[in-house]
N, C-alpha and C positions, 0 to 999 in steps of 0.2 A: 483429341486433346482439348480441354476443355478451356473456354476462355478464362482467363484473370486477370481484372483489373489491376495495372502495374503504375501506384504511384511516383511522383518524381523520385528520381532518384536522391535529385539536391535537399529537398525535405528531409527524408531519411538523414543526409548528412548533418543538416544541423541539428536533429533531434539526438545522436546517439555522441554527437562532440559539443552538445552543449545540454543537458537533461533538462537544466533549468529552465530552458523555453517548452518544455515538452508542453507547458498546458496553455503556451501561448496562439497554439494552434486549433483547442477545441472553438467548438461552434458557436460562442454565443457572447452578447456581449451587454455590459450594463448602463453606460454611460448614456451621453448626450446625442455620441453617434449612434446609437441604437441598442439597447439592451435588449432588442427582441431576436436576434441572431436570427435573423429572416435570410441571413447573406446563404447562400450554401456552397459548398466544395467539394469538386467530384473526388478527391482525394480522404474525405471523411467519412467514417463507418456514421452509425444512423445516432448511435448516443455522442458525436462531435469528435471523436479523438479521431488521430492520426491512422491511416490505415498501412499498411506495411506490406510490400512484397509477400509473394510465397516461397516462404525458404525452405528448401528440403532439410531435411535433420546433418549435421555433417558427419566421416567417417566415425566411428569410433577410435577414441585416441587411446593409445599403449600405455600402458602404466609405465613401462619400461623404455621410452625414447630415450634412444642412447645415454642410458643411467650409467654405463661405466668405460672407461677408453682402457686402451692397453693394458693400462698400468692400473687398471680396476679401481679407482678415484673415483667414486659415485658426484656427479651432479647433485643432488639431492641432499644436504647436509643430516646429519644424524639428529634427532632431537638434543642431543649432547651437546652440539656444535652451534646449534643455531636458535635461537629462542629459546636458550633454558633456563635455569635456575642460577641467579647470580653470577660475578666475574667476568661479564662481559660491559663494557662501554653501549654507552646509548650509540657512539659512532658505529663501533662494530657491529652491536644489532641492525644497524642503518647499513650495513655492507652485507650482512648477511641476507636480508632481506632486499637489497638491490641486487645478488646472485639470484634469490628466488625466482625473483621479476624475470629477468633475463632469461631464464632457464625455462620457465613458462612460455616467453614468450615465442624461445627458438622452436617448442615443440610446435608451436600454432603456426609458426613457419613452417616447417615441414610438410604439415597438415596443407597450406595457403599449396604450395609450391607442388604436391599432390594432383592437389584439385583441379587447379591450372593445366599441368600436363595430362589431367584424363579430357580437358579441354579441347585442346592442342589433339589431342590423338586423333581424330577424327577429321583432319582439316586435310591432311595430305592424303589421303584417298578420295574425299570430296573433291579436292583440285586433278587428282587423277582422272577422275572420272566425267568432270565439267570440258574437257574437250571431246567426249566420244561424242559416237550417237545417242545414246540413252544417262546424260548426265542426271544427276538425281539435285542438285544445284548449281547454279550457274556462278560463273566467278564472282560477279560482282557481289550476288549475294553471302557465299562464302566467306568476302571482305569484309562485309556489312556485318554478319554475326560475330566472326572471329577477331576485328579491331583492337587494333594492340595489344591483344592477348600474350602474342610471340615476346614483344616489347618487355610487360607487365612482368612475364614468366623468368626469362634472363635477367632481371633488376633485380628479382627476387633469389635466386639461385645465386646469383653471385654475393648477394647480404648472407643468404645461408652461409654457404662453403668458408668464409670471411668468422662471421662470428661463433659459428660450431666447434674452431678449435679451442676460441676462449672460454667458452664454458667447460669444455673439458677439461681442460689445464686450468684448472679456476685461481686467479693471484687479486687480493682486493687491492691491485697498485693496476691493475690491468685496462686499460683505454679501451673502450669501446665506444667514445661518442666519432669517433670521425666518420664510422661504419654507419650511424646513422643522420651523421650530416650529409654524405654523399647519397642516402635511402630519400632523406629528405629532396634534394637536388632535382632527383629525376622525376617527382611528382608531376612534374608538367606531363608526364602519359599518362597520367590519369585523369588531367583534365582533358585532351581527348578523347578517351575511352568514358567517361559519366557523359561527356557529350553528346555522344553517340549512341549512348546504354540503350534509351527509348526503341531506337529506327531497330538497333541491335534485335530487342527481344520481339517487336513487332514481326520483323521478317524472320523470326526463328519460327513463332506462332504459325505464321502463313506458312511458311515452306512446309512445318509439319502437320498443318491441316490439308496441304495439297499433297504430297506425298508422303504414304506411308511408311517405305524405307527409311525417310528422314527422319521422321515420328519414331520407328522403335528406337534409330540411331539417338536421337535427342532424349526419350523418356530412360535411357538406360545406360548410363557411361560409368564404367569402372572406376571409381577410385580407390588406389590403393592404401594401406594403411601405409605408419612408419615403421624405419626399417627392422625393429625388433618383435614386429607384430606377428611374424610366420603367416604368410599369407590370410592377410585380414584385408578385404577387398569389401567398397560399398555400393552400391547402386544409387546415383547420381541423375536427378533430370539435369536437362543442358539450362534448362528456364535458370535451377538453384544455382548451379556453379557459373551463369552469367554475373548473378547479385553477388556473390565474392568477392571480385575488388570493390564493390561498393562499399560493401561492408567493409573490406579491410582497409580502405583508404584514408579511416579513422583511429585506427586499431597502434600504428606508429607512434600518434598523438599521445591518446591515451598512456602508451607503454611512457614514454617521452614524462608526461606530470608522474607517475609513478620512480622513474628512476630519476630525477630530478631530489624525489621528495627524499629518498635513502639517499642521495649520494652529497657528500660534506663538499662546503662550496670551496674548499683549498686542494681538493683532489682533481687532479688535470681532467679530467671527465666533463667537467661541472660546466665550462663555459662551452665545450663543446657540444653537448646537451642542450646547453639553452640554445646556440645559434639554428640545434635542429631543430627543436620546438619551435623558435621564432618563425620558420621558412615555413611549417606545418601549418602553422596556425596560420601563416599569411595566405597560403595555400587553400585553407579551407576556407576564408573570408573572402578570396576572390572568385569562387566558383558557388557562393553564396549568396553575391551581394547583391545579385537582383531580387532576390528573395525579402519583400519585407513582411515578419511576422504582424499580422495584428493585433497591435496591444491597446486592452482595453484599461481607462480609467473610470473606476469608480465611483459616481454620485449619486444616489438613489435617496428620495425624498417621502415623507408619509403624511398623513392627514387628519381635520379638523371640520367642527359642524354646521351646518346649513341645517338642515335635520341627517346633519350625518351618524351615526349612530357606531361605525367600526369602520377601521381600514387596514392594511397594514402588507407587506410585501409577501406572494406568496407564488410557487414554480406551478408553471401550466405546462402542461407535457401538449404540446401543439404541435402536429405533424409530424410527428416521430421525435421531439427535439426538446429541453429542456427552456423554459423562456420566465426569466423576470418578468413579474407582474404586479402594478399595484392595485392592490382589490379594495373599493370601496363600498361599503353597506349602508345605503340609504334608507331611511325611512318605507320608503317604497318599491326601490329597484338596487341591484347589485349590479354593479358599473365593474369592470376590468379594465385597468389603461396601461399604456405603457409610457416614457416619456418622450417626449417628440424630437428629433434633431432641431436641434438650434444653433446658428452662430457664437462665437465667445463674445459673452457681456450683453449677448439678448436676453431677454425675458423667460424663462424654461414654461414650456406648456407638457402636457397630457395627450396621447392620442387615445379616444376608445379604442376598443379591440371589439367588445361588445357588451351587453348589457342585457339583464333578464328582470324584468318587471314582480316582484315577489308574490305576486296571485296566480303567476305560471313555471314559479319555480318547485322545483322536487328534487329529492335527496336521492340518486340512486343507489339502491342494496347490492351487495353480493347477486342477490336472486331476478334480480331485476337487469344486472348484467352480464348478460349472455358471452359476449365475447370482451373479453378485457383484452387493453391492449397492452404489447409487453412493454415494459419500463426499463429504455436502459438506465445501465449505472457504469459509473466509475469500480474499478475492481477496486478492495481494500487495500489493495501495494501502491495504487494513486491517492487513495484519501489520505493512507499514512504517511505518504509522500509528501502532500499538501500541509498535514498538520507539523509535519518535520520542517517545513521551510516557513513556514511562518513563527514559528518556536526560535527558530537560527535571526530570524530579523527583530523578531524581539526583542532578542539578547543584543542584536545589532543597535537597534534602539537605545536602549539602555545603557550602552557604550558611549554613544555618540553624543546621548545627553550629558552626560558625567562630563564627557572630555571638552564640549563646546558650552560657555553659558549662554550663548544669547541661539535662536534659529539659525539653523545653517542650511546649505541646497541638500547635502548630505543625508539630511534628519529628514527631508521632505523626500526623495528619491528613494527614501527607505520605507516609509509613510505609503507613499504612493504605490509601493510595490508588495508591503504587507497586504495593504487597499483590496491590491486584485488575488493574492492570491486566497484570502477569508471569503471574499465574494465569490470566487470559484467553488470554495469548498460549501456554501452556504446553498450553492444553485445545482451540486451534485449531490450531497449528503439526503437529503428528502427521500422518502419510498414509500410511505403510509399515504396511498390510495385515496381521497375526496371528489366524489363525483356529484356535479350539479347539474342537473337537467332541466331546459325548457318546455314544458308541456308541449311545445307547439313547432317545436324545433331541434335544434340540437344538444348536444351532450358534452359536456366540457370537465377535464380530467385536470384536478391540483395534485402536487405532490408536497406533504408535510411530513416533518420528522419528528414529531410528537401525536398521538392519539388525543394528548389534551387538548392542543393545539387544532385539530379537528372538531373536539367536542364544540369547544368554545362558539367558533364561525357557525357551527349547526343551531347552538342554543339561541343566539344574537337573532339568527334569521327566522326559527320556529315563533319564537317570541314575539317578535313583528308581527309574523303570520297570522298571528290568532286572532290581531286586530280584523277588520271590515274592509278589508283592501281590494281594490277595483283595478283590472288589470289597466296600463297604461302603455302608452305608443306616442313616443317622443319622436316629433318633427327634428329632419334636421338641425332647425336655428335651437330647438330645444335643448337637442344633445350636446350642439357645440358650445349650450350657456352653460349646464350642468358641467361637460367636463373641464370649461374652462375654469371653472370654481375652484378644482377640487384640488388644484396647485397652493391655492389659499385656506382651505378646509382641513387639505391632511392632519391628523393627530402622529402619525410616524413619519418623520423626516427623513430619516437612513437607514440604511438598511443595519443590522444589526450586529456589525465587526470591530472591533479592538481599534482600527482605528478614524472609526466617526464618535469616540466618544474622548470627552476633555481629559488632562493629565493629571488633575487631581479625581478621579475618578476611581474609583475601586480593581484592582485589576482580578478580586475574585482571590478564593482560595487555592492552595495546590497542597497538596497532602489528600489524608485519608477519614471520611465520615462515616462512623460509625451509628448504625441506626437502628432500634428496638423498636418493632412497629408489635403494639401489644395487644390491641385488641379494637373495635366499633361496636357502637351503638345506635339505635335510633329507627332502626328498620320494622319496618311493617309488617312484612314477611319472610317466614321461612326462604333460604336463596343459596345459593353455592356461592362461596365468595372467597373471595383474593383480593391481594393489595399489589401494585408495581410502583418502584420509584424512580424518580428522575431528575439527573440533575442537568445543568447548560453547561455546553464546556462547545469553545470554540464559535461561539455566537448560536448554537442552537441546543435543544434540549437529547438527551439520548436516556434511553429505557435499562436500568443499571442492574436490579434485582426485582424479584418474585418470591413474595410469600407463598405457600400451599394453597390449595382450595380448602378452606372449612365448607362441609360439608352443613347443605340441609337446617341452616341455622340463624334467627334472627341475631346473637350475639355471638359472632368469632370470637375465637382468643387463640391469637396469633402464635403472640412472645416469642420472635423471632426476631435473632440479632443477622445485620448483613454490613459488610465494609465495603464502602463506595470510594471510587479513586475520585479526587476531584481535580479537575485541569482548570484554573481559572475560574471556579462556578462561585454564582452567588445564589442560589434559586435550588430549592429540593422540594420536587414535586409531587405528590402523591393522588394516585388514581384507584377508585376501589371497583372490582370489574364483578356484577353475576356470570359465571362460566358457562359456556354455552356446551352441551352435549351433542347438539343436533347435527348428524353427521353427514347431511344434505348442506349442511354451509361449511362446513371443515374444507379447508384448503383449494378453495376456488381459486383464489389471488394469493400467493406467498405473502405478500404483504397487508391483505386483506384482516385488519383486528374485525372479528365477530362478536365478540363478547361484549355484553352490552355492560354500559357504563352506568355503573347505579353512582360517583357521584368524585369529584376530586376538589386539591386545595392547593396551596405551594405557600410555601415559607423561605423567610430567609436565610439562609446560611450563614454561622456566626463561628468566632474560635472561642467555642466552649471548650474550654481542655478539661471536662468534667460532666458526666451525665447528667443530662437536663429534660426533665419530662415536659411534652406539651401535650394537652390538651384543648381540643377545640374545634370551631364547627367547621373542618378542613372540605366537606363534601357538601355539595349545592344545592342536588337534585331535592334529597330528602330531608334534609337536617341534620345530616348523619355527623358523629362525631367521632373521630378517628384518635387514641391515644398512642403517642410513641415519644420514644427520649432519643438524644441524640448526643454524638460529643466529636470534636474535632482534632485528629493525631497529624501533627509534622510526617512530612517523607522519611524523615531523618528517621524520627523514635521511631516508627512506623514499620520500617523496612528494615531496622537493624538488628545485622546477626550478633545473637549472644549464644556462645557455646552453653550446652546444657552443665549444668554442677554435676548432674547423674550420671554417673557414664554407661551406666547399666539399661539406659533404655536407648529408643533409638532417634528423634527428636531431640536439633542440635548435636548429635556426637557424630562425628567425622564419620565418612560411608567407608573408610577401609575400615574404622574398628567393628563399626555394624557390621560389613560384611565378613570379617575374618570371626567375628565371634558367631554369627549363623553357618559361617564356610559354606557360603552362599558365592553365586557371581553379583547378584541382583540382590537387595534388600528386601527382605520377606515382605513390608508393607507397599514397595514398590510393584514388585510383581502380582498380590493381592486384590490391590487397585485397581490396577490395569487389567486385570483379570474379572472385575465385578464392573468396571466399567464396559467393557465390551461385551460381556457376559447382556448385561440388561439398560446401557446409559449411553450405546454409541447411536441412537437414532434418537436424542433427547435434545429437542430444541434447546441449544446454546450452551450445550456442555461444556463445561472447564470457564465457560462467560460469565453463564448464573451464577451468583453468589449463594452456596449453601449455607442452610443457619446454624450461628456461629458455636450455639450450644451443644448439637449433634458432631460438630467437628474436634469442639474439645473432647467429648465423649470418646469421638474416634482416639483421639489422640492420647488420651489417658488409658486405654486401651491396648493400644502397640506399643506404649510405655512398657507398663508391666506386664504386657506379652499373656494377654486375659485369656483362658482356654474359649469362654464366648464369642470369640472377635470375630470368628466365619459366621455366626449367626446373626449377632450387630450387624454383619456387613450386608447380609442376604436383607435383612429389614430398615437398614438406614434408607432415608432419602438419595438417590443416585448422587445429588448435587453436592451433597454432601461429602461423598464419597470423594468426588473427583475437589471439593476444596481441601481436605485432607490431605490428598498428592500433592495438591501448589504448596501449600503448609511445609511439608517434611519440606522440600525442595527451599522453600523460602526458608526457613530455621536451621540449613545447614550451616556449621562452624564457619565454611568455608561452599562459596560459589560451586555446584560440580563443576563447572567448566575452568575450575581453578580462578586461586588471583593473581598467581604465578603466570599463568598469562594471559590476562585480560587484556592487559595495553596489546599482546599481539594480536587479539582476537579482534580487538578495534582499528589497527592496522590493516589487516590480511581485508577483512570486507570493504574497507577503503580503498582499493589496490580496483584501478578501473581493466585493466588487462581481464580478461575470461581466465586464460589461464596459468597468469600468472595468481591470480585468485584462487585458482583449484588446489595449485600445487602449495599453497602457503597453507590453506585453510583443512585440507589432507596434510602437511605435516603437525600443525598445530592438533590436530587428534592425536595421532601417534605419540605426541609428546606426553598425553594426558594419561593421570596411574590407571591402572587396569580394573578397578571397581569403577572410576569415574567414566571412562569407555566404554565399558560394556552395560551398565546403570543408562548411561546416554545415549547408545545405539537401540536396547529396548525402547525406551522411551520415542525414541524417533519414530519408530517404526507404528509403535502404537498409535502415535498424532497424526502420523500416516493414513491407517484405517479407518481413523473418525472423519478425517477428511474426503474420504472418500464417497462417505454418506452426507456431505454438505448440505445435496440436495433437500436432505428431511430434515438434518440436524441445524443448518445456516454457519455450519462451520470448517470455514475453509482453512489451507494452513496458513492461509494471512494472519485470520483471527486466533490463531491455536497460537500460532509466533508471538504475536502482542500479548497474549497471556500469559505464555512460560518462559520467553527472552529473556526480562531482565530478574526472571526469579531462578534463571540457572546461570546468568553472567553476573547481577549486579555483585560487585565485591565486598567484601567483610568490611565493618568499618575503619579497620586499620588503614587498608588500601583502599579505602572511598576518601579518606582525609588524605591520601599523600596527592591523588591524579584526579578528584575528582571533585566539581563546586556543586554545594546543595542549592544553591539557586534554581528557582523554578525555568527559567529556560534554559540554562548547560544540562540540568536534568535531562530535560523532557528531550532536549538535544542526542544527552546517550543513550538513554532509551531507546530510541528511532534505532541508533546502533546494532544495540543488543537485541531488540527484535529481526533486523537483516541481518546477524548472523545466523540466526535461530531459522530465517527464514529459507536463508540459502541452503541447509542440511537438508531440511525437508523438501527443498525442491531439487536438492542431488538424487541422481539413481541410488539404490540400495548400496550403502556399502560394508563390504566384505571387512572382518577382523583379521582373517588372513591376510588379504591383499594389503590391507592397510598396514601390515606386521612387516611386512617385506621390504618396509626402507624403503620402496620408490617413487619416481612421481606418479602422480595420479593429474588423469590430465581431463578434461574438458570435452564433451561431443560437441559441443556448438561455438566451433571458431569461425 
């Protein structure tokens, strides 16, 4: 049995009953106390996050756990009953979905009380056998694995047997909170049992690396399914079903703010609930409280000349590990410091890290690096996590300011906490590769999230180079006068987040920029060429669309229109790249740009609500001059559904008439798509991301209008990008959300709902409730986002990114129902957003599901309780 590293258990516990500390535990830190995150923690994987037990998968759960008693009353409300169309009170929606909750959460009881007892199986023949001659463990050890397991197990069976009959007999006058105040009560086993977890799983380890009878016993324990499952048994290690109560020990909680949140606070429930919550939460803060997360504040400073020439904050991937750095570009040498702990009310200094003399510095190529090292990163469900909670304090902000006039602590603790969580995302988001090397020595790796932003640093420094420059070797007292300057010198003072800048400051646009990049000039030579744009959103710049390659040609002509979302941006940047063919530098570094950069510009972003041409010398290198117009659309006009006047085509008309008039299941241009995308667009770097041009897309769409006998051949010669903006298109111009707006507020409920499976089961009925084109339309779809995801590796598209694409273009609602629940303000936006991508995200990371199974009225329940 192989070893694994098994973090605190107590960690775990406050990361899964409080998320919002999840990033207060990566590795790195910006402030005064050190933003070099030099600290380390054997509990941290190599890119700083949290590392987490190994959990075995759990049984598979029954669609069918006890869905019907005697009197065949299904648990599981009928879509009729429970979240439907009109006639019900917000109360009773709030009852119907606190039955959900409950009902979910018995079946993960079950499952808990399972697992426990395949636990337990094994103990009383180990104590049989610990007195012969040939015991295979000794008692003590026995006691040591199995620790209040017995305890754990009868707490839990007796909560079963207690509340099983009330969900069958379901009455919304029905008390269920005393059953989880006395749940609450006995938690004190569990603080001996996380106690003990450690010794627990250490001595499992050893006894089953010393014998192997224990070893098969431990790698193999049955658990059975529930009871409607016909013999549905799983194979269990003892390691996974040790971390169970750990895991569940939070799961109460959880369920606790859930049925709190449905249940009216004049219903005898209410105060009984809270006194369980309160004992939970006291619960979890005392077996926490030696724990203290560290949390960083943020103050990062920038610079000014001596013969300073550049400076400015940039990630150095040092020792596996991401680290704030301020990099200064002297005259002569490139300095890297960090800033030095200080006292409060000392003086802030600089320390080097190191420095490279610019007569021995060089740029390393692709070709010149042999072995890259791997970059970690934050997955996309953390970054969008990151950009979600800073969007929610925003709005906090902007709250706090209205309702107080003068500074409050409030406004600063809010301030303080936007602070670190922009400076997190700013020091995880980077993956564009910059390597600078010392002739004479070592190799040192930036990470930027801009190609411009590389060029720039390359140019500043070539440029120097070309002077007469004499290598230099700075004495001690030398380097410690140089860095001590360079606190006084910086040109960038802060780092570059929302809130190191003043209140009368711009806070940038949000809506939608519309951009015509028509043509260059000014080139020398023949060259293969393209354009990428980019705007800042979130304090750094990201790569938005991709004009074609023109081919072979001193004058492009582009005349390509693309729509750029803007979060906040003031800055649209444009880079013109020659396309590299050479297939000796293709795909060294995933993040590795080849293509060389014949010349870039950036402008500012204005609310032009009207096409506006610029021309001008946008490119550096050569003179080159780039022509494109531009115009800026509201979220609102932007994104709003208007039913089509034509009912004869299929763009904006409802998908049952499209479908009933094709007596299709699926919309012909549905299926089409999806069919030319996989066909020849599912290994197409950043499909469904890239913006196709906007000209090609109307074509498409004038097209499937009038239903063109052409339209298989259009589609065989369109651009792929194309193709797949066409899909977002239908999807975004439908009358009406597919995912309805009939139930959107439940669809933002159900992924709200922290329980697993009390999650499953609301978010599986909430299908079933949807018409049968919008179902079956939706479960294709799934499935296809599926198989592009699947080819990430080539394509860079996971379902994170597929999520944040088509979320809120199959939930956002019609503008009828965006005016009744829903504010156009740029941060409650950007707020539901976040939503409506985690519901989108949660399908695709469901197992495949069945129309059948889904037809049949029951719960559907959750493998990983």
């Amino acid at each position: 049995m192989a070893h694994k590293p098994f973090p605190s258990p107590l960690r775990s516990l406050i990361l899964e009953t409080q998320p919002a500390l999840l990033f207060l535990f990566t590795d790195f830190n910006y402030n005064t106390d050190g933003y070099d995150g030099d600290a380390t923690d054997d509990h941290k994987s190599q890119d700083g996050s949290e590392t987490m037990p190994y959990i075995d998968e759990s049984p598979t759960m029954s669609p069918q756990l006890g869905t019907r008693s005697q009197d065949s009353e299904a648990v599981s409300p009928s879509p009729h009953d429970a979240l439907g169309p009109g006639g019900h009170t917000d109360i009773e929606k709030g009852l119907e979905m606190r039955k959900l909750v409950l009902s979910g959460f018995l079946a993960s009881e079950e499952i808990y009380i399972n697992q426990l007892e395949a636990l337990l199986l094994p103990m009383k023949p180990l104590k049989a056998t610990a007195t012969t001659s040939q015991p295979v463990l000794t008692i003590q050890q026995i006691e040591t694995i199995f620790y209040k397991i017995q305890d754990i197990f009868e707490i839990h069976k007796e909560f079963y047997d207690n509340l099983y009959p009330n969900i069958q007999h379901w009455d919304n006058k029905l008390t269920v909170g005393h059953l989880f105040q006395k749940l609450a009560s006995q938690l004190g086993v569990y603080k001996a049992f996380v106690d003990n977890y450690k010794v627990a799983v250490e001595t499992a380890e050893k006894c089953s690396l010393a014998n192997n009878q224990f070893q098969k016993i431990s790698e193999n324990l049955k658990v059975k399914g529930p009871k409607d499952s016909k013999d549905c048994t799983t194979t269990v290690s003892m390691e996974a079903l040790l971390y169970k109560p750990i895991d569940r020990v939070t799961r109460s909680t959880l369920v606790l703010h859930d049925l709190l949140k449905h249940t009216p606070k004049d219903h005898p429930d209410f105060p009984l609930l809270q006194d369980a919550l309160r004992i939970s939460q006291n619960f979890l803060s005392s077996i926490n409280e030696e724990i203290d997360p560290r949390r960083t504040a943020v103050t990062t400073p920038k610079g000014e000349a001596r013969q300073l020439v550049k400076d400015g904050f940039l990630v150095e991937l040092s020792e596996g590990s991401r680290k704030l750095r301020h990099v200064f570009l002297f005259t002569d040498l490139l300095l890297c410091a960090k800033m030095k702990k200080t006292a409060v009310g000392k003086h802030q200094q600089y320390d080097c890290k190191w420095y490279i003399p610019l007569a021995d510095l060089a740029f390393m190529t692709v070709d010149d690096s042999e072995s890259c090292p791997h970059v970690q990163t934050l997955s996309e469900e953390e970054i969008e996590e990151m950009k979600m909670k800073i969007s929610v304090i925003k709005s906090d902000i902007q709250k706090e300011k209205k309702a107080m006039k003068c500074q409050s602590r409030a406004l600063d603790r809010l301030r303080k906490k936007m602070n670190e969580q922009e400076s997190c995302l700013l020091l995880h988001s980077p993956t564009i590769p910059f390597r600078i090397h010392n002739k004479h020595g070592k190799t040192y790796l930036f990470l930027l999230s801009s190609d411009y932003e590389r060029s720039e640093w390359r140019e500043a420094i070539q440029k120097l180079q070309r002077k007469d420059l004499q290598a230099c070797v700075l004495s001690s007292v030398e380097l410690q006068v140089l860095t001590g300057s360079c606190f006084k010198l910086r040109t960038v003072h802060n780092i570059p987040v929302t809130s190191n800048k003043d209140d009368e400051e711009s806070p940038g646009l949000y809506g939608f920029l519309h951009v015509i990049v028509h043509s260059a000039t000014g080139f020398k030579e023949s060259a293969n060429l393209y354009c990428t744009l980019e705007v800042d959103s979130f304090g750094y710049f990201v790569s938005k669309a991709k004009t074609r390659v023109f081919r072979d040609t001193m004058e492009p002509q582009w005349n390509e229109e693309f729509e750029i979302e803007l979060e906040g941006s003031q800055c649209l940047r444009i880079l013109c790249y020659e396309k590299c063919y050479d297939k000796t530098k293709l795909n060294k570094d995933d993040n590795e740009i080849v293509d060389k950069i014949m010349g870039k510009g950036q402008v500012q972003v204005r609310r032009w609500h009207y096409w506006r041409l610029h021309t001008g010398s946008v490119l550096s290198l050569l003179q080159i001059k780039v022509e494109f117009s531009m115009k800026f659309t509201t979220r609102d006009l932007s994104l709003k559904r208007t039913p089509s006047k034509k009912q004869s085509g299929v763009f904006g008309v409802k998908i049952s008439v499209v479908t009933k008039r094709e007596r299709s299941k699926v919309p012909y241009i549905v299926r089409q798509c999806i069919e030319e995308v996989e066909k020849r667009g599912i290994e197409e770097v950043g499909i469904y991301r890239i913006s196709g041009v906007a000209t090609d897309i109307q074509a498409l769409k004038a097209a499937f209008d009038t239903n063109t006998k052409d339209i298989l051949v259009m589609l065989s010669d369109m651009d792929i990008n194309a193709i797949a903006g066409t899909l977002k298109l239908y999807f975004r111009e439908l009358p009406e959300p597919l995912l309805t707006d009939r139930l959107y507020l439940a669809f933002m409920e159900g992924i709200a709902l922290s329980d697993p499976a009390a999650k499953e089961n609301c978010m599986m009925h909430l299908l079933r409730s949807l018409p049968d084109p919008n179902l079956i339309t939706f479960l294709s779809l799934l499935e296809h986002l599926k198989r592009v995801a699947e080819k990430e590796p080539i394509n860079k598209m996971s379902l994170h990114n597929l999520a944040t694409v088509f979320g809120p273009t199959l939930l956002r609602p019609s503008e009828v129902e965006s005016k009744a629940h829903i504010s156009l303000a740029s941060d409650i936006w950007s707020h539901d957003v976040m939503a409506q991508v985690q519901v989108l995200l949660y399908y695709l990371q469901h197992p495949p599901i069945s129309i059948t199974e889904l037809k049949r009225n029951t719960l559907y329940f959750s493998t990983d309780v």
